[in-house]
N, C-alpha and C positions, 0 to 999 in steps of 0.2 A: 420730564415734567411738563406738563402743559405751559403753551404759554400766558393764558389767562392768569393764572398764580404766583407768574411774576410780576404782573402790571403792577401793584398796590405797593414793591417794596421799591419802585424805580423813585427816583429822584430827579431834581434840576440841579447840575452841576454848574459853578462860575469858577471861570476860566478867566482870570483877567478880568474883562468886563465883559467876556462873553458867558449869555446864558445857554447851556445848550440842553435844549428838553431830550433828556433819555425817555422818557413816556413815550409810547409809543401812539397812542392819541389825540397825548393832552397839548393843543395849540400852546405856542408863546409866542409873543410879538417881537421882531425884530427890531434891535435898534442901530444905531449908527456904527458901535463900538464892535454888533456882531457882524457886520458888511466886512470891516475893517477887517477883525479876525480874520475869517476865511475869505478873504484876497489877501495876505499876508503874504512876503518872500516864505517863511516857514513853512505856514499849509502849501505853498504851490511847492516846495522843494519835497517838503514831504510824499505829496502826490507822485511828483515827477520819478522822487530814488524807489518809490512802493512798485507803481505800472511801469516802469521799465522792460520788464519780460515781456511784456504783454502790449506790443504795438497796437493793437487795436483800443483797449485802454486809454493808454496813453495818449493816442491819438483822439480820444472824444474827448477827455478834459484838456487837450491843446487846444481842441475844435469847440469849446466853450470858453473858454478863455481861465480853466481851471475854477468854475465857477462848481460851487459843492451840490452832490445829488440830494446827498441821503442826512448831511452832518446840518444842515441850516435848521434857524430855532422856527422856522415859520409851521405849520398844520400839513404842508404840505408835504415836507421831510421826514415829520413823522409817521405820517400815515406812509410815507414808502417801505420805513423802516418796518414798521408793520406789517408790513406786505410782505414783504422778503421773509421776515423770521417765520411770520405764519407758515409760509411756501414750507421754510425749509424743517419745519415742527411737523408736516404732514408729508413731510417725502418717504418714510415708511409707506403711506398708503398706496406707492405706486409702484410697490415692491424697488424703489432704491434705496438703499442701507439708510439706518436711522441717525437723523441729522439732528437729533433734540441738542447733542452734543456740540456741536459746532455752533447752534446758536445760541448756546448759553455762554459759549468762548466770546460771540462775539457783544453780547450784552454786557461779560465782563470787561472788555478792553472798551465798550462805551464808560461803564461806569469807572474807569480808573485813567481818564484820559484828565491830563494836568499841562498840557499846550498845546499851542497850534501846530507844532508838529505832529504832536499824538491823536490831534482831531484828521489831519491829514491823512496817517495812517490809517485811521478809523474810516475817513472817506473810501479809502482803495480797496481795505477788505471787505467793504458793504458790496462794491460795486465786481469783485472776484465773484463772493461770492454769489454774486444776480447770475453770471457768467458760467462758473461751472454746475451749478442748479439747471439752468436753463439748457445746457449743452448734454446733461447728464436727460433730463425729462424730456428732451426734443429729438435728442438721435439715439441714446443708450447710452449705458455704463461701459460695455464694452466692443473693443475694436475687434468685429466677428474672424477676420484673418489672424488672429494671434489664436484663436481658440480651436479651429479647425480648418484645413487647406482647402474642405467644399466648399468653406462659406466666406464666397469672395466677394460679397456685398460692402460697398463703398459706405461709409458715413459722411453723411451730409456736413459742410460745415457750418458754423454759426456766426456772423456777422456780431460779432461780440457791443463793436461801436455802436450798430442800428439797433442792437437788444439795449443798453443803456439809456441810448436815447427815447427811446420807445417807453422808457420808464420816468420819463419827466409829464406822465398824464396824469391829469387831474381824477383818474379811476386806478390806482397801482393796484387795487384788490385785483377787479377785473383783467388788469394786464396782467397782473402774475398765474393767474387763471388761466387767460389767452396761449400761455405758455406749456401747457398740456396739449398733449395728441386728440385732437378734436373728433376725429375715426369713430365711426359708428361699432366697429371690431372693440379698440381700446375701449372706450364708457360699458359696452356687454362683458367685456373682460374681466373689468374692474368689479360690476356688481357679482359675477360669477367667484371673484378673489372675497365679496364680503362675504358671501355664502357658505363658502369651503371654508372660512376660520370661525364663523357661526356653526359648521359641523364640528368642524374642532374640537371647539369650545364645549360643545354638548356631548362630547365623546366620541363623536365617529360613528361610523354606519355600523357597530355591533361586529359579533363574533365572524370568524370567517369563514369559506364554505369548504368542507372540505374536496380534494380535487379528485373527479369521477364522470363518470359519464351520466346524467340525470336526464331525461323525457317523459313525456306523457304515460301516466300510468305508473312511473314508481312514485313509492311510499318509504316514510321513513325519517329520520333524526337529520340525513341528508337535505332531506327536502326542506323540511325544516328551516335547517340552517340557511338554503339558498333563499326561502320567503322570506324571512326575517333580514335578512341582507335586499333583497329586492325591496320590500316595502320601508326600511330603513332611508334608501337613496329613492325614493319614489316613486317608485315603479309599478308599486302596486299596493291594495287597499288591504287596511287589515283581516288577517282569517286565521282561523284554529285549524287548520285545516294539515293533513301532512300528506296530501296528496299530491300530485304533477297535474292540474287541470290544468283546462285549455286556460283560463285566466291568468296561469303560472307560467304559460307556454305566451302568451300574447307579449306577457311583460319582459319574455328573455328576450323575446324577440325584439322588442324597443328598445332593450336593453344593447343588443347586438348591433345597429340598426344606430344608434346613438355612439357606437365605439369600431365604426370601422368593421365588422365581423360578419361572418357567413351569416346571413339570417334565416337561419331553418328553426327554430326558436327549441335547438337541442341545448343543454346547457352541458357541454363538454369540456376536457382540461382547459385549451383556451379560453373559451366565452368564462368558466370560473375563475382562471386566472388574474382575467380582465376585473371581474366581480369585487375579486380581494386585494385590489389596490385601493388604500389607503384616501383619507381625506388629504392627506399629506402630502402624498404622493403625488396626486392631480391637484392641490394647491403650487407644487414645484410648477406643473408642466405651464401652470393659467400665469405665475411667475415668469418664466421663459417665455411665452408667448407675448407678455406685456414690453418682453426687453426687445423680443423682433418685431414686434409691433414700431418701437420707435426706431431701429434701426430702416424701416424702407420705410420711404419719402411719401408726405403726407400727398403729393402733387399725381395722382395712379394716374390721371385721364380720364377723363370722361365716359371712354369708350376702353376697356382694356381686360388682354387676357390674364386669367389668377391660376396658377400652377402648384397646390397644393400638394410636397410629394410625400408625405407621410399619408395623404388621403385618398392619393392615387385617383386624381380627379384635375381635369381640365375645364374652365370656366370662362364664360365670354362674360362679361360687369356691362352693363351700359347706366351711367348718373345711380351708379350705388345698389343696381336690380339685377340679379343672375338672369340673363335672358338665354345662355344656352351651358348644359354642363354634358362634359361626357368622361366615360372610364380612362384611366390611362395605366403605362406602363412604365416606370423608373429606370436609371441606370442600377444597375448590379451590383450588392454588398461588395466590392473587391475595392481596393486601393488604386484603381485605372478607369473604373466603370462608375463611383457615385455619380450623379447628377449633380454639380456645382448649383450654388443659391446667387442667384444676382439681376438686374434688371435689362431691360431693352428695349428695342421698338423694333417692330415684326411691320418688314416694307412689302412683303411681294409672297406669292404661294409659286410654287411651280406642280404644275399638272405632267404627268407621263415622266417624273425625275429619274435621271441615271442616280447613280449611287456611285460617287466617286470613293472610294475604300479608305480609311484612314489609314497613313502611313503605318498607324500603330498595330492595326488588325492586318496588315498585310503582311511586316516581318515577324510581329507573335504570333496569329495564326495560320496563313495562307502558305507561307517559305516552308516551313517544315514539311508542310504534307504536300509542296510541288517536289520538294527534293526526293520523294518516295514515287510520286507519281505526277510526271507533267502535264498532265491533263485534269487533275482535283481540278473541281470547283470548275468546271468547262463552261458553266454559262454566264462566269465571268470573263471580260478582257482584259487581256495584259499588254500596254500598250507602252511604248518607248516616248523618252523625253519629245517628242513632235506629234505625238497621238496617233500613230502607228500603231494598227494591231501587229502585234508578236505573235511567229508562229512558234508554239509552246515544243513541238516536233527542236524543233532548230536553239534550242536554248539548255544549256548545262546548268539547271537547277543549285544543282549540290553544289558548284564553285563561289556559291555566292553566300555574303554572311546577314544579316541582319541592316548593318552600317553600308555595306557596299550594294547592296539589291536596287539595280538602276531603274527599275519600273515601276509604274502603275499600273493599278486593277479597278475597272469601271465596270458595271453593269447595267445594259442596257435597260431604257425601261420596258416594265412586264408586269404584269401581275405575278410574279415572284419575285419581284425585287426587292432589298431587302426595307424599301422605304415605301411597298407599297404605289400606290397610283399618285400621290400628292402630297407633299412638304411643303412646310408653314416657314419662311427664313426671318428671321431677325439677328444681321452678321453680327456674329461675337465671337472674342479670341478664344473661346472655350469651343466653337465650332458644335455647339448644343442648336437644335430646332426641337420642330412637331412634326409627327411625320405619322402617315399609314403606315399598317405593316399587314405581313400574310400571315402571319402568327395568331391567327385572332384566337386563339385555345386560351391566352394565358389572361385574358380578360375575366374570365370566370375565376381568376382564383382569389382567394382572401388577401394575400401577400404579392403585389405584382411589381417586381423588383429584379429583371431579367435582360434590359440593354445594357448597351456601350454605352448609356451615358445620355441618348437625347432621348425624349419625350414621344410615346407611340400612343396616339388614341383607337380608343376604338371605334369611332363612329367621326372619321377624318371628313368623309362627301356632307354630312350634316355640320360642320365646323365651318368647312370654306363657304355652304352654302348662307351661313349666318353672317360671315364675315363680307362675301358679295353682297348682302343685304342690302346696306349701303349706298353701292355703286350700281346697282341692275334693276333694274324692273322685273326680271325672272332670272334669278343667280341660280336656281338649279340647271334651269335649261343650256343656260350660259356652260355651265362647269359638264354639264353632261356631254352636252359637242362638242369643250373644247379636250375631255378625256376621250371621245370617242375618235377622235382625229390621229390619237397612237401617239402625235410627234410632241416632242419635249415642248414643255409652253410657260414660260415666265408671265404671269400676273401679277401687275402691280398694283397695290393697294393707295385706292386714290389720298385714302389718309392712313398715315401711318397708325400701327394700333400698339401702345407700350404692353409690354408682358411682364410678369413679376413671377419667376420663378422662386417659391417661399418653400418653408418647411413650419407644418406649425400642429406639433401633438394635441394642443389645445385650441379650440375656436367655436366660437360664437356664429350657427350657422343660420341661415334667411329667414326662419323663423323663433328665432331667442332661443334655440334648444341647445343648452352645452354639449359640446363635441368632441371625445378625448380619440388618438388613434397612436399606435404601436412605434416607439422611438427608433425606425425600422437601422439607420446608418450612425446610432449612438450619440448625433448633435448635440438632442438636448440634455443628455447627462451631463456632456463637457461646458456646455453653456452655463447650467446649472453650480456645478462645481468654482466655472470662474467667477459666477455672482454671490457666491459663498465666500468666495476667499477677496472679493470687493466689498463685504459688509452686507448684504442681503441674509436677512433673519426670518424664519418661518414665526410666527405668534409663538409667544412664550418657549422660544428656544434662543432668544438674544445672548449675547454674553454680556 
């Protein structure tokens, strides 16, 4: 129920001699008797047994001297009150579960409060629920570790006391506002979320196409069906037409091109695939993207890399402007190779890098095929705890297991190495970077989802050269003598640059054009599913 349609049946309740305005507008003046009330042994006891869980709480009505936020009969408690309920009457809009419910709970425990301990009560649940609102719309509803082992992004905490206090302003509209994700991402997000339940609502983009191979030049019920679905989602302008023109061919291609997909503007299984997802469908993903949106820190840097792995694209940001993007490569569908989601700060590049072997690639795949032949993989070394090369002649392969295998495997640097000419470090216990690679074949494909696990660009010499920017007056010339020199070379980055390693099927990209892309390692299903079972409702599917 809105909350406008309750204003008119609220009341002034007397308590004793206290008046306490339930209206959530309408001023009353205070008098001597309502000071009295709420300083009361009562209200503070009340207070004290309520925020006891909750030290932070607790600690800001100690740290006021239990003086009331939300409960006093002046204009300006009211209008707090207002503030909040509002908030929490429009928290469906930000895709968190709908809270009309809870704020009618708590209009009813205002309207049936009959002492100052029940006023007290009433203070603590006002000021809970400022708390979990604010903690649910500032980092997310949910803790992304519990949902999936990739996604080992930290949630921010909330200063619950500074949020409270933060709410004795003479603007509580505006502060409870101030409390949404201010991100130019979230607000596109949001209008993209009013749009998709506007389709909804009109029925959706029409029949679906059936799945075939369609280009220029066929005709047919086929075609059809794909124009009426294109010009449906805006792709293209109305025609009687059941031909494949180039116009038809222009709009797959934007179509492609806006969804992550080969862009030859052929409309094949996949690209119709893509086609026949639902309003619904990409309502879920623009949902999930609002939730990861609040889970990484509104604080990116000024200057910072954006790691998009469902888009398979590496981006330099400077003050909110892509100033350099390039293709990348993911870790690998397996349960040892996704790419982990989480944040950093990228200090230093190193030019001409060895490749020291992850313990984990050297006893699952190197042991087996040295025990067949001691010589695999020869233009790697195998070097003993003091960094001794081992001669592979002198070494009994087969006696060793996985757990007992006393060595390391390094590869010099080369232009086969397997990191390429230069790696991007930002130390983390995931042991994830950016790095070159000689594989450059798998750049071209739609789906590039083929490492162990770190991040391979494909245009790495034009990355460092953006990133020397900075610190050089000629960063290419720079990076070209210091790869031309052959010997391993640690550059440090005179300022550190933060990376955000993210995943987001959904997004809003530099120029306001919606952007959906293939849920390549199943995240956002599970995200999904756990925001369903925390009370997120798609329009007219609430219970």
């Amino acid at each position: 129920m809105p909350m406008t349609r309750l204003l008119p049946d609220l009341k002034f309740l007397q308590i004793g001699g206290l008046a306490l305005a339930l209206g959530l507008t309408a001023p009353i003046a205070a008098t001597a008797q309502d000071s009295a009330a709420v300083s009361s042994a009562g209200f503070r006891q009340a207070i004290a047994e309520m925020a006891w869980e909750d030290e932070a709480v607790a600690g800001f009505y100690r740290s006021n001297g239990f003086q009331p936020l939300w409960t006093g009969a002046d204009a300006a408690a009211a209008q707090r009150r207002s503030a909040l309920l509002q908030a929490l009457s429009e928290a469906a809009h930000h895709g968190l579960p709908d809270m009309t419910a809870q704020a009618n709970a708590l209009l009813d425990q205002m309207r049936n409060v009959q002492s100052t301990r029940d006023l007290g009560e009433v203070e603590v649940a006002l000021s809970r629920a400022l708390v979990d609102y604010a903690r649910d719309i500032q980092t997310g509803l949910l803790v992304p570790s519990r949902i999936d082992e990739g996604m080992v992004r930290k949630k921010r905490k909330i200063d619950s006391a500074a949020l409270l206090a933060g709410m004795e302003t003479d603007r509580p509209f505006a502060y409870m506002q101030s409390l949404v994700p201010q991100s130019q991402q979230y607000r596109a997000l949001m209008r993209e979320k009013l749009r998709l339940e506007a389709t909804m609502t009109a029925g959706g983009w029409g029949q679906s196409v059936p799945e075939s191979k369609l280009e220029v030049g066929a005709k047919g019920a086929k075609v059809v069906a794909l124009r009426n679905r294109l010009v449906a989602m805006g792709y293209l302008g109305r025609s009687l037409s059941n031909e494949f023109d180039d116009k038809l061919q222009d709009a797959v291609r934007q179509f492609q091109e806006d969804h992550g997909l080969n862009v030859d503007g052929v409309a094949g299984t996949g690209t119709i695939r893509e086609i026949n997802r639902t309003a619904e469908d990409r309502l879920k993903s623009v949902l999930v993207a609002m939730e990861r949106e609040r889970w990484l820190t509104p604080e990116r840097g000024e200057r910072h890399v954006l790691v998009n792995q469902t888009d398979f694209t590496a981006k330099i940001v400077d003050q909110g402007e892509v100033t350099f993007v390039t293709r990348s490569v993911i870790g690998k569908h397996t349960s040892d190779r996704r790419t982990p989601e989480f944040s950093d700060t990228m200090e230093h590049m190193v030019i001409n890098p060895s490749w020291y072997v992850p313990r984990s690639i050297v006893t699952k795949e190197y042991l087996p095929k040295l025990k067949n032949n001691p010589h695999a993989h020869s233009y790697i070394e195998i070097t003993d705890n003091r960094g001794r090369v081992v001669n592979r002649d002198a070494v009994d392969f087969t006696q060793f297991t996985a757990r007992s295998f006393p060595f390391a495997m390094r590869q010099p640097p080369s232009s086969r190495n397997a990191l390429g000419l230069v790696k991007f470090m930002f130390p983390n216990k995931y042991n994830i970077y950016l790095h070159d690679t000689p594989a450059k074949n798998l750049f071209s494909r739609e789906v590039r989802a083929y490492s162990h696990g770190c991040i391979r660009l494909a245009q790495p010499f034009e990355f460092a050269y953006a990133l020397l920017a900075k610190q050089s007056e000629d960063p290419k010339a720079f990076f070209d003598r210091t790869l031309n020199s052959g010997r391993e070379t640690k550059v440090n980055l005179e300022k550190n640059v933060p990376v955000h390693i993210i995943y987001r099927t959904a997004f809003i990209d530099e120029t306001g054009t919606p952007q959906f892309r293939r849920d390549v390692y199943g995240r956002d299903a599970k995200v999904w599913e756990a925001l369903e079972r925390a009370g997120v409702a798609l329009p007219g599917f609430q219970s």
